[in-house]
N, C-alpha and C positions, 0 to 999 in steps of 0.2 A: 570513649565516645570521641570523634574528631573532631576538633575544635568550630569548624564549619557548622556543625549540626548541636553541638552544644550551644554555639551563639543563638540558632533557630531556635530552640525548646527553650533555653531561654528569654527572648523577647515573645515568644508565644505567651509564656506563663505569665512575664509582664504586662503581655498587656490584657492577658486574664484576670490580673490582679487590678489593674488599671477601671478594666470593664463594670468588676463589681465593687468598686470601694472600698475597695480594702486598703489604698494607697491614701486614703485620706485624711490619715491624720499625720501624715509627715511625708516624707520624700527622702532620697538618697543624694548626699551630696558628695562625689568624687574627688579626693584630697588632689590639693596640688604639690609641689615642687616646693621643700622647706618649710609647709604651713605643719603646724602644731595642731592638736585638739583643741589648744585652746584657744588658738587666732578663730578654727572654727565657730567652736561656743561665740565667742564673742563676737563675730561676724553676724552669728543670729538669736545673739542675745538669748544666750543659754549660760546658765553655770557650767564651769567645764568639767564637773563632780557628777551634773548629771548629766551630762553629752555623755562621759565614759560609761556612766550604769546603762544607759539606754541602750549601749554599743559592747557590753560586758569586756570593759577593757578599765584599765587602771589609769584614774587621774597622772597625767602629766608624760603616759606613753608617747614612746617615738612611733610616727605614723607615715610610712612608705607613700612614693604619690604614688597614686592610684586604687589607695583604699576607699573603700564606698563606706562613709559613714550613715546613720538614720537620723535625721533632724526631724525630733516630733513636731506639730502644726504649732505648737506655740512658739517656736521659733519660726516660723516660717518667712518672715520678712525682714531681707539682711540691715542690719546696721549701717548702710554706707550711705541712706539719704540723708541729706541735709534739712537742717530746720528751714522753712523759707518764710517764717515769720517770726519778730520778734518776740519777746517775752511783754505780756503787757504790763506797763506798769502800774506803781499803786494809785488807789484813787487819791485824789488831794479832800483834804480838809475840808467841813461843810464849813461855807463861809457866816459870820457874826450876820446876826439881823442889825440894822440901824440902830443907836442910839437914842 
């Protein structure tokens, strides 16, 4: 099949997939340039033991850019927000009644 027409049947099918929910427990994340499986994982707060089962690939494989990994929905939101509120602290001591 040429490559032209293979990209069409497949964004067809994706977004076949897309239409009826089937995409909704996870999504496909496209590796980059030098990232690991496990900068993944941890980018969405995944073990990266189960990032590979998920992906039927072996904890600590080398990963080409532009592989498409499966991040199930419970990773779904990456690690790089920042806290924007402090931690609160403890409450103080109930004060003595008067004497």
């Amino acid at each position: 099949m040429p490559n032209g027409l293979r990209d069409i049947v497949l964004a067809v099918f994706m977004s076949l997939l897309l239409a009826s929910g089937a995409l909704a427990n996870g999504f496909y994340y496209q590796v980059k340039r030098a990232e690991s499986i496990g900068d993944v994982a941890k980018k969405y707060r995944l073990s990266e033991a189960d990032l590979a089962r998920v992906n039927r690939m072996a904890p600590g494989v080398r990963l080409a850019p532009g592989v498409r990994l499966w991040i199930p929905k419970t990773g779904a939101a990456p690690s790089t927000a920042r806290r924007t509120t402090s931690p609160k602290a403890a409450p103080s001591p109930p004060k003595r009644p008067p004497a």
